[in-house]
Biopython code that builds the backbone (N, CA, C, O; Angstrom):
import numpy as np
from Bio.PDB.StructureBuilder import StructureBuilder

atoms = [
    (1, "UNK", "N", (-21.281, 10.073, -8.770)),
    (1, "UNK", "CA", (-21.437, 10.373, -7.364)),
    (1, "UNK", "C", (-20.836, 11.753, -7.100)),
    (1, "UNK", "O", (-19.692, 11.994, -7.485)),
    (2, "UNK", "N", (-21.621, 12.736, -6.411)),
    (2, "UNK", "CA", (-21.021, 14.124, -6.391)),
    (2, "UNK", "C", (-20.097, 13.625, -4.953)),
    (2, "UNK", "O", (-20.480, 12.695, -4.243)),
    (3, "UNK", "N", (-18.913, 14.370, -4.697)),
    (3, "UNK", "CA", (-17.985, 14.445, -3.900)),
    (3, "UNK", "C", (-18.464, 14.332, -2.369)),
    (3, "UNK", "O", (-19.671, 14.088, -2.343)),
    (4, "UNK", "N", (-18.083, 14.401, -1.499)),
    (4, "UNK", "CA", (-18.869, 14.793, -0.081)),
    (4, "UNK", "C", (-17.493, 15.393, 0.062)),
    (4, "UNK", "O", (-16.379, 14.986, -0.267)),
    (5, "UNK", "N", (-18.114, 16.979, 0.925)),
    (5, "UNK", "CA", (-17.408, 17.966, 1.209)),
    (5, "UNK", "C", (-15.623, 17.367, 2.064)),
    (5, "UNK", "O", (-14.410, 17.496, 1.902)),
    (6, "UNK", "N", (-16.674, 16.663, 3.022)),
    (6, "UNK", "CA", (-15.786, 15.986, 4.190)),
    (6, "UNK", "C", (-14.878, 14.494, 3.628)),
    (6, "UNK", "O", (-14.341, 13.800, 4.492)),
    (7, "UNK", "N", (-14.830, 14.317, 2.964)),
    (7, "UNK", "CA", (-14.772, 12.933, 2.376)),
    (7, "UNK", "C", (-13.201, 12.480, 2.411)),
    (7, "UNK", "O", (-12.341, 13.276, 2.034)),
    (8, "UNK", "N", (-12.874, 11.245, 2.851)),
    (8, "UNK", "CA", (-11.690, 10.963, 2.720)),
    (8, "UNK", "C", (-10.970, 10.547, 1.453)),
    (8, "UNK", "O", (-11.626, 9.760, 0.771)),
    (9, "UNK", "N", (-9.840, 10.865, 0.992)),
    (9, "UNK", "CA", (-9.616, 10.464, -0.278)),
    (9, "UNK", "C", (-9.661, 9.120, -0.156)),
    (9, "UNK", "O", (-8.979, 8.693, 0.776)),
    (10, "UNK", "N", (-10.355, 8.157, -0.919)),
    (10, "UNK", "CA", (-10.431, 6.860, -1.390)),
    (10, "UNK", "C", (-9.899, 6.599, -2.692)),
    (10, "UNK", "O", (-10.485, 5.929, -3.543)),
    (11, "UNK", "N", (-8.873, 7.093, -2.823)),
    (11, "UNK", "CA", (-7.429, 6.672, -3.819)),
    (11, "UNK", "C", (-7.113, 5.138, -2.825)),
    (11, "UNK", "O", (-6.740, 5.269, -1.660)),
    (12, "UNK", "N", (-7.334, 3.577, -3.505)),
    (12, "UNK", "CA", (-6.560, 2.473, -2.783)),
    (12, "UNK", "C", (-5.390, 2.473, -3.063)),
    (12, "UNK", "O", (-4.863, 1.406, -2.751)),
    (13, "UNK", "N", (-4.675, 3.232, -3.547)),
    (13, "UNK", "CA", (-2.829, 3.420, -3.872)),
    (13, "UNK", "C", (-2.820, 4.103, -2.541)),
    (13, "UNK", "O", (-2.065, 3.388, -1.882)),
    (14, "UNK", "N", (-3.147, 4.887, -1.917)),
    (14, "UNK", "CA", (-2.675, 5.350, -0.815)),
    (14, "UNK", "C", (-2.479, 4.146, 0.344)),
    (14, "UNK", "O", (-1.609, 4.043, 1.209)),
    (15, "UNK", "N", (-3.292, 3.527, 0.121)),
    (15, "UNK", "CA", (-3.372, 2.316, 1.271)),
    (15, "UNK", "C", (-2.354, 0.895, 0.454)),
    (15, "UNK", "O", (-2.374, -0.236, 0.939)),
    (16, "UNK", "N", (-1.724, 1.161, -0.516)),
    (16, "UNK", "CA", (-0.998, 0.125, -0.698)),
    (16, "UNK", "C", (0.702, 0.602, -0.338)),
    (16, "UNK", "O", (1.644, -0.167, -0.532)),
    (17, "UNK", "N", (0.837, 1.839, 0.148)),
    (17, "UNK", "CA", (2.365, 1.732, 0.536)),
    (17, "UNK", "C", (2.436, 1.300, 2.258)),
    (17, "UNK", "O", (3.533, 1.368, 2.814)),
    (18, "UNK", "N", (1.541, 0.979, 2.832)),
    (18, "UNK", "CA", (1.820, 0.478, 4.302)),
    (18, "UNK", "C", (2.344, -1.299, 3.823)),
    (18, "UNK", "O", (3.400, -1.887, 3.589)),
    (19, "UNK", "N", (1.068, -1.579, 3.865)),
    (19, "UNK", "CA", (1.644, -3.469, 3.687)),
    (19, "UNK", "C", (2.768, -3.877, 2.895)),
    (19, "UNK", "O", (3.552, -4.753, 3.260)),
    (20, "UNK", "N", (2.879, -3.035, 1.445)),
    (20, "UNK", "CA", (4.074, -2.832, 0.573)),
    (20, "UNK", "C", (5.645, -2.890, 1.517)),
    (20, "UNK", "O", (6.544, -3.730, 1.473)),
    (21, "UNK", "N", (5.499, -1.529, 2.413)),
    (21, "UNK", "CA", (6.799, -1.459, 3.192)),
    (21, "UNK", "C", (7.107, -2.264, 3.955)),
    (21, "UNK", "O", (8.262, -2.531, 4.285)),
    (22, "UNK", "N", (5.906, -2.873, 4.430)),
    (22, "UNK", "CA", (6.208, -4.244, 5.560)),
    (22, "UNK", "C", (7.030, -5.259, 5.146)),
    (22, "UNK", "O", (8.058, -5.780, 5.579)),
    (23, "UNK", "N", (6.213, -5.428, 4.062)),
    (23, "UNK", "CA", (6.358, -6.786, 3.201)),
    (23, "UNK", "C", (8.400, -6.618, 2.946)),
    (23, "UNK", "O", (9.324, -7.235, 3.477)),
    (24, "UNK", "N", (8.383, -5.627, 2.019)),
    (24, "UNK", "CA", (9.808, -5.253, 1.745)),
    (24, "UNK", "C", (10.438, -5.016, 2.727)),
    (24, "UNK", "O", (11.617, -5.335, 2.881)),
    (25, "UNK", "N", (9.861, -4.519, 3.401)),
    (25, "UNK", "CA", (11.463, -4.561, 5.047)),
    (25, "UNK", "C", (11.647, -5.799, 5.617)),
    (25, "UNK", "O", (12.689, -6.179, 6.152)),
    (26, "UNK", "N", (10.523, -6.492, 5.486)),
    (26, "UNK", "CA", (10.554, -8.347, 5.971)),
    (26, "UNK", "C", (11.221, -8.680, 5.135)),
    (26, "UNK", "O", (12.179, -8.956, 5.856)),
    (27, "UNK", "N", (11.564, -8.910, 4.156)),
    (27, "UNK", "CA", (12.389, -9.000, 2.945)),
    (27, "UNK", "C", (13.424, -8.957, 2.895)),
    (27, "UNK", "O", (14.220, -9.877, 3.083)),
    (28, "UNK", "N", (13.600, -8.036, 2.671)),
    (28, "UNK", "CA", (15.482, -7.032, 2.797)),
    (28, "UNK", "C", (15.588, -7.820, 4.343)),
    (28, "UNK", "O", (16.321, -8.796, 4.182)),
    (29, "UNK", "N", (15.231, -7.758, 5.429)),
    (29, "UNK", "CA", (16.045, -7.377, 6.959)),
    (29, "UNK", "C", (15.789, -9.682, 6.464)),
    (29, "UNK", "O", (16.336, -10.504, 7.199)),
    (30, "UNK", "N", (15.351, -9.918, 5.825)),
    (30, "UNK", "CA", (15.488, -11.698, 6.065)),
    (30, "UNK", "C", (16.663, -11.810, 4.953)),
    (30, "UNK", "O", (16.948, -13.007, 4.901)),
    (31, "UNK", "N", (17.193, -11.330, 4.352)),
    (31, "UNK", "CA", (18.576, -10.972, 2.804)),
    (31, "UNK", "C", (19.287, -10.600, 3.930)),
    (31, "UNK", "O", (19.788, -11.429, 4.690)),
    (32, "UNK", "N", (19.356, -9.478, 4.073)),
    (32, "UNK", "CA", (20.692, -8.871, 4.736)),
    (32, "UNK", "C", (20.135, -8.376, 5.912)),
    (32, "UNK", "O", (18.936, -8.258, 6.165)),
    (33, "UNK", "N", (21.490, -7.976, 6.910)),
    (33, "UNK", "CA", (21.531, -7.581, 8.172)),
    (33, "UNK", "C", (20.704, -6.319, 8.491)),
    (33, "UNK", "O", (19.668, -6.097, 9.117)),
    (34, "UNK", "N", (21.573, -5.606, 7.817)),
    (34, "UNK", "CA", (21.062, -3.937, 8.111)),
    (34, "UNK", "C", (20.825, -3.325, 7.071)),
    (34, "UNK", "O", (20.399, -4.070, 6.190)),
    (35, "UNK", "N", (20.961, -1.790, 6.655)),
    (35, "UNK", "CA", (20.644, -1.263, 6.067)),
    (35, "UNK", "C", (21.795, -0.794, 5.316)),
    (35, "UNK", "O", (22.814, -1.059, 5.955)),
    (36, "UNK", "N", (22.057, -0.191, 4.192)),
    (36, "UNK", "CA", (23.003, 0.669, 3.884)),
    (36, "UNK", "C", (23.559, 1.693, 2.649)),
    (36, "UNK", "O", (23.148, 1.432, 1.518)),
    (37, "UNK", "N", (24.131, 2.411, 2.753)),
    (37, "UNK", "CA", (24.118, 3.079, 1.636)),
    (37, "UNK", "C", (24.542, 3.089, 0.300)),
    (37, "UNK", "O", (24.039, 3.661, -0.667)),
    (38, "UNK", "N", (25.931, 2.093, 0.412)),
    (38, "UNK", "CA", (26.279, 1.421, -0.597)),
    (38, "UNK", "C", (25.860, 1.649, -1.672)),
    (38, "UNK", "O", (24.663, 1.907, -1.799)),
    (39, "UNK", "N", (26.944, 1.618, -3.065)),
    (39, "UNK", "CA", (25.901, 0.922, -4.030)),
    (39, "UNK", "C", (25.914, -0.278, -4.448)),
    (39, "UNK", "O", (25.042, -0.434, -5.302)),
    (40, "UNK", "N", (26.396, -1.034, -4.277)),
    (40, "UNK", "CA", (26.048, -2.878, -4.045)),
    (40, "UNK", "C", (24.546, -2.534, -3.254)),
    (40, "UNK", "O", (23.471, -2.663, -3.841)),
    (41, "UNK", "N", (24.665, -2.065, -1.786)),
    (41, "UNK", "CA", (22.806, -2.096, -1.143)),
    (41, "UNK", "C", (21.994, -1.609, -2.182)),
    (41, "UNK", "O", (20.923, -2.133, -2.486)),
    (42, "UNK", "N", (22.470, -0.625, -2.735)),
    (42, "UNK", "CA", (21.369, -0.078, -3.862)),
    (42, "UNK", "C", (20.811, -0.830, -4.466)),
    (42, "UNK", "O", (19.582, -0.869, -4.526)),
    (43, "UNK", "N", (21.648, -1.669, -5.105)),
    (43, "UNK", "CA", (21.333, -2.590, -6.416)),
    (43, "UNK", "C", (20.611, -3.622, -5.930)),
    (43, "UNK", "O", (19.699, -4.193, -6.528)),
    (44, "UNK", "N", (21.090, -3.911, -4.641)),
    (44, "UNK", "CA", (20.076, -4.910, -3.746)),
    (44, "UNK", "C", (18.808, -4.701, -3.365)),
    (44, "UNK", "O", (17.865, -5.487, -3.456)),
    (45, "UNK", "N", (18.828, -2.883, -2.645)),
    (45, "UNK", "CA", (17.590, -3.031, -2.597)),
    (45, "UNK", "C", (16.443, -2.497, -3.750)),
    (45, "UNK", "O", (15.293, -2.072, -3.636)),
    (46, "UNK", "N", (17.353, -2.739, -4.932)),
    (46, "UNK", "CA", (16.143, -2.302, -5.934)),
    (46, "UNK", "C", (15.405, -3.924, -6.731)),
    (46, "UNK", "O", (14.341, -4.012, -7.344)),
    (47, "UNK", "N", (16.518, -5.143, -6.404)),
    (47, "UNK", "CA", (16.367, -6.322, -6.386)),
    (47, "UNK", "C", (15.171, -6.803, -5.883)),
    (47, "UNK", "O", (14.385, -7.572, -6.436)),
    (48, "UNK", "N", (15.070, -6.131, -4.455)),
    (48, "UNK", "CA", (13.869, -6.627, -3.386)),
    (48, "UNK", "C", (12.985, -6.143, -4.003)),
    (48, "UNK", "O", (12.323, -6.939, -4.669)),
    (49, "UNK", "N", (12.605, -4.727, -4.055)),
    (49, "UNK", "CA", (11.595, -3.859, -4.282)),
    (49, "UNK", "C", (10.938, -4.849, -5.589)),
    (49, "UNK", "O", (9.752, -5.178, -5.582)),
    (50, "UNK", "N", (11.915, -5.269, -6.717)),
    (50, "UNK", "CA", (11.359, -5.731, -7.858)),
    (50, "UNK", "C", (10.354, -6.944, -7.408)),
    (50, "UNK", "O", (9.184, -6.982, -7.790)),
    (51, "UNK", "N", (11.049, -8.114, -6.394)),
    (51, "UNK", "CA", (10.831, -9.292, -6.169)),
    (51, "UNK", "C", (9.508, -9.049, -5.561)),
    (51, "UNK", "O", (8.615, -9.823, -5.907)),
    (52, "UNK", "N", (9.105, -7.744, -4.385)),
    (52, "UNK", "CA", (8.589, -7.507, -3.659)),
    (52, "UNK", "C", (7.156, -7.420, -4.623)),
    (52, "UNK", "O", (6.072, -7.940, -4.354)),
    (53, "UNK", "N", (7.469, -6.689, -5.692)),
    (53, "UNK", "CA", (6.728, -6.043, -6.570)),
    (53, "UNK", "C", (5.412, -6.977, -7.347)),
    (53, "UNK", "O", (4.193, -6.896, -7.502)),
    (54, "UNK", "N", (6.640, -7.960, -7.728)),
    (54, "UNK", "CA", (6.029, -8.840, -8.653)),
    (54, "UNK", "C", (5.499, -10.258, -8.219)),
    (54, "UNK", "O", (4.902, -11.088, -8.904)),
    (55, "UNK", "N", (6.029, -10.335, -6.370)),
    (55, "UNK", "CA", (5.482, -11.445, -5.821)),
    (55, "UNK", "C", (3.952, -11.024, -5.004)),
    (55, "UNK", "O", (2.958, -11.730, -4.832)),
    (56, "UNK", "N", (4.157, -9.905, -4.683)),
    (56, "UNK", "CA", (3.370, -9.576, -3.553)),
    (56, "UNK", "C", (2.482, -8.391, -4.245)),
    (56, "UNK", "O", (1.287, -8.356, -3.952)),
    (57, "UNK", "N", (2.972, -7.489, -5.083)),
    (57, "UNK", "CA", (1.948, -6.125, -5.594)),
    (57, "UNK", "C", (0.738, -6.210, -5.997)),
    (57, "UNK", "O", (-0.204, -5.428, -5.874)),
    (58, "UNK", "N", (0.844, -7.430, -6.593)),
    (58, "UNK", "CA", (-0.708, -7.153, -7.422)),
    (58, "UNK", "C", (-1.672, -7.854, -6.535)),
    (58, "UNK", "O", (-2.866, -7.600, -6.695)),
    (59, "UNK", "N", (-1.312, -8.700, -5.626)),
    (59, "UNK", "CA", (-1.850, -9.268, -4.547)),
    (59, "UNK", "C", (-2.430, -8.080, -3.875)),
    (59, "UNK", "O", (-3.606, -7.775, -4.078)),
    (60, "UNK", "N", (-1.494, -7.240, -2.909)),
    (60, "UNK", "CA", (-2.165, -6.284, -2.573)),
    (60, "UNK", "C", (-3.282, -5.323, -2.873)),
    (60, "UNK", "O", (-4.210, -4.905, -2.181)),
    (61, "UNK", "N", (-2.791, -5.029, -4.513)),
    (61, "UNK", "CA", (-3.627, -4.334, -5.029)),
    (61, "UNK", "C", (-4.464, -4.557, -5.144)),
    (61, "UNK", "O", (-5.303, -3.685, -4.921)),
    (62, "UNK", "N", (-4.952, -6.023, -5.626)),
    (62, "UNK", "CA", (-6.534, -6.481, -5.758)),
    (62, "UNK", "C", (-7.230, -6.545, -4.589)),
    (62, "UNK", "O", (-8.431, -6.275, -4.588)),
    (63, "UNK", "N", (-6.565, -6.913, -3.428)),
    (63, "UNK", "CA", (-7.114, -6.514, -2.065)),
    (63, "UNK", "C", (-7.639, -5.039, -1.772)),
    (63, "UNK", "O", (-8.600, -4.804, -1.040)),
    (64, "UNK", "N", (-6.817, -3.991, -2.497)),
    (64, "UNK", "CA", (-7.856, -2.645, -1.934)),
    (64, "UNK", "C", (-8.678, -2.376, -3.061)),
    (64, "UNK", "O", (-9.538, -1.507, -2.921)),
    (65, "UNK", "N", (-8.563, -3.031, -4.288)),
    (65, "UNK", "CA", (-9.820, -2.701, -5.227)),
    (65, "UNK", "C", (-10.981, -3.631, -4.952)),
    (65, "UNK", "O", (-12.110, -3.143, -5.005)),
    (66, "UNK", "N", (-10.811, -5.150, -4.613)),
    (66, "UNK", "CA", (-11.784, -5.503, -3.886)),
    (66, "UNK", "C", (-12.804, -4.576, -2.656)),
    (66, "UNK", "O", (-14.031, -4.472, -2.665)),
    (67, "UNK", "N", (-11.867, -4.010, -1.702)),
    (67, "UNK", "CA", (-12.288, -3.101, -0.743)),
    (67, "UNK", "C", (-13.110, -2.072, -0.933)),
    (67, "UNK", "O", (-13.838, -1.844, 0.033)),
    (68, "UNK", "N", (-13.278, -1.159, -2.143)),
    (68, "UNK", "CA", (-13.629, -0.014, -2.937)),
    (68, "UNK", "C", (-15.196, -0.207, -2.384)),
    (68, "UNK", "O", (-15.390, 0.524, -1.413)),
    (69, "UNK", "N", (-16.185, -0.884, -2.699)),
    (69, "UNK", "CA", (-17.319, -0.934, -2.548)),
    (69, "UNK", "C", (-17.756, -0.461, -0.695)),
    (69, "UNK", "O", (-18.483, 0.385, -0.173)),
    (70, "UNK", "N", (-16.910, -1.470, -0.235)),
    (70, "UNK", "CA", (-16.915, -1.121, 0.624)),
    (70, "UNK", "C", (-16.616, 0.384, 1.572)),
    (70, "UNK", "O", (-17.129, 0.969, 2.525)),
    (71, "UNK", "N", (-15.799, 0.506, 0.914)),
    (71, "UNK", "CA", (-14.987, 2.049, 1.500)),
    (71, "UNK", "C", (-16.417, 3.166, 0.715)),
    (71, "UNK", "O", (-16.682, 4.136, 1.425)),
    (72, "UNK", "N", (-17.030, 3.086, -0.248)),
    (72, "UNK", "CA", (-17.437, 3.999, -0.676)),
    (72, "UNK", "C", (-18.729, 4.245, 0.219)),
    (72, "UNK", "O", (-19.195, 5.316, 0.607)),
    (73, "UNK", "N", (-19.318, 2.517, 0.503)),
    (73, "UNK", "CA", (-20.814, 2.219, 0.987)),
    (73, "UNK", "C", (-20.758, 3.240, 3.024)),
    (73, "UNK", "O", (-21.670, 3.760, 3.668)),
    (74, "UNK", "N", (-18.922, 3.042, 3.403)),
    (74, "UNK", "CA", (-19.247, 4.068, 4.283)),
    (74, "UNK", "C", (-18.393, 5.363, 4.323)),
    (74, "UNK", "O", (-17.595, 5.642, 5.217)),
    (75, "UNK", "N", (-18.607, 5.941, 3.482)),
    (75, "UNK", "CA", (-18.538, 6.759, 2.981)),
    (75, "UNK", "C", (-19.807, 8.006, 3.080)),
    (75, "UNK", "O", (-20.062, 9.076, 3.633)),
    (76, "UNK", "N", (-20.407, 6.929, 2.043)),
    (76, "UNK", "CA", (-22.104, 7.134, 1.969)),
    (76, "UNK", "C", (-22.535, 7.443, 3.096)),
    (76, "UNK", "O", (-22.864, 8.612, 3.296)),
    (77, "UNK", "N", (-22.643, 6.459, 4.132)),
    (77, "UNK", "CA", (-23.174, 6.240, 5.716)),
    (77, "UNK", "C", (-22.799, 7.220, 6.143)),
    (77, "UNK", "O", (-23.589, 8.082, 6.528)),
    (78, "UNK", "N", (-21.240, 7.397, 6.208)),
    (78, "UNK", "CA", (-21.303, 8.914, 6.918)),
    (78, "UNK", "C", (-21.674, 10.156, 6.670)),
    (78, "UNK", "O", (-21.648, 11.007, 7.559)),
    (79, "UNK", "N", (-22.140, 10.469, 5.203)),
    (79, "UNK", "CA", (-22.483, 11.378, 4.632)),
    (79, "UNK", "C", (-20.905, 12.434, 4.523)),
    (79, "UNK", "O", (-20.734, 13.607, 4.855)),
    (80, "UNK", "N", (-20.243, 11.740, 4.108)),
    (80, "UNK", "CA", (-19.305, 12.322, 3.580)),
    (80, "UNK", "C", (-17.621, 12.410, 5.092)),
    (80, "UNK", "O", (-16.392, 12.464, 5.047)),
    (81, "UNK", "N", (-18.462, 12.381, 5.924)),
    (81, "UNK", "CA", (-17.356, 12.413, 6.847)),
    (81, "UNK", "C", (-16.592, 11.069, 7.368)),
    (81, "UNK", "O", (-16.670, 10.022, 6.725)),
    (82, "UNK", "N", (-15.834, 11.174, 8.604)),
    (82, "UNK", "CA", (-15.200, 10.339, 8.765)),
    (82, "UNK", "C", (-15.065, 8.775, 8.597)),
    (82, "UNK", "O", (-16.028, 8.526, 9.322)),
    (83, "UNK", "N", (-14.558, 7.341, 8.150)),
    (83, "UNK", "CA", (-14.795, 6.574, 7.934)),
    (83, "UNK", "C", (-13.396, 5.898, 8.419)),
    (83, "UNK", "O", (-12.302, 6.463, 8.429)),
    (84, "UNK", "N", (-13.725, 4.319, 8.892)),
    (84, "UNK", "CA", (-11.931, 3.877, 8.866)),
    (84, "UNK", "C", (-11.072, 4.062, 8.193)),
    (84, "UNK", "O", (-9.907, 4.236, 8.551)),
    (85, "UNK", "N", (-11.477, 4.057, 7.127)),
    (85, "UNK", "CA", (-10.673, 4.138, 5.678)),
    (85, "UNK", "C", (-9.528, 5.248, 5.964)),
    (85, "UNK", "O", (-8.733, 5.558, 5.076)),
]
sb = StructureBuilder()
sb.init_structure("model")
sb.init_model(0)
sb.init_chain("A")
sb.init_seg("    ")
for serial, (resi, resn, name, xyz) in enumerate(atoms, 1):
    if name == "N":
        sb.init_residue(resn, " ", resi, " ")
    sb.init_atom(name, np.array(xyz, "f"), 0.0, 1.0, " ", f" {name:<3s}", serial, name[0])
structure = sb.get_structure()
């Protein structure tokens, strides 16, 4: 498929750090209170991120590679320009 000039990048990694951060701040803020700089928080929040990772990531991910067809088909439609995506 040649490029369209106007075209939005349809990389689905771009669209997996929104739900990702949700998910993990629902997470962390249901663990602990607040936020912090600590390094105990550190270690914690690299805990989440893992849990986050391996409960919820690939879930996501198959959700925007499922999506792909879609994102491309308007894509197409617009002839290269704007799309929800």
């Amino acid at each position: 498929m040649e490029w369209p000039p106007q075209s939005p990048d349809l990389n689905p990694i771009k669209n997996l750090w929104v739900p990702f951060k949700a998910v993990f701040h629902k997470r962390f803020t249901e663990m602990f209170n607040h936020p912090s700089k600590s390094l105990e928080a550190r270690y914690r929040y690299t805990a989440v991120l893992q849990e986050v990772r391996y409960t919820q990531g690939q879930q996501l991910v198959d959700v925007l590679i499922e999506s792909m067809p879609k994102r491309v088909q308007a894509v197409i439609e617009a002839n290269g320009g704007w799309t929800k995506y």
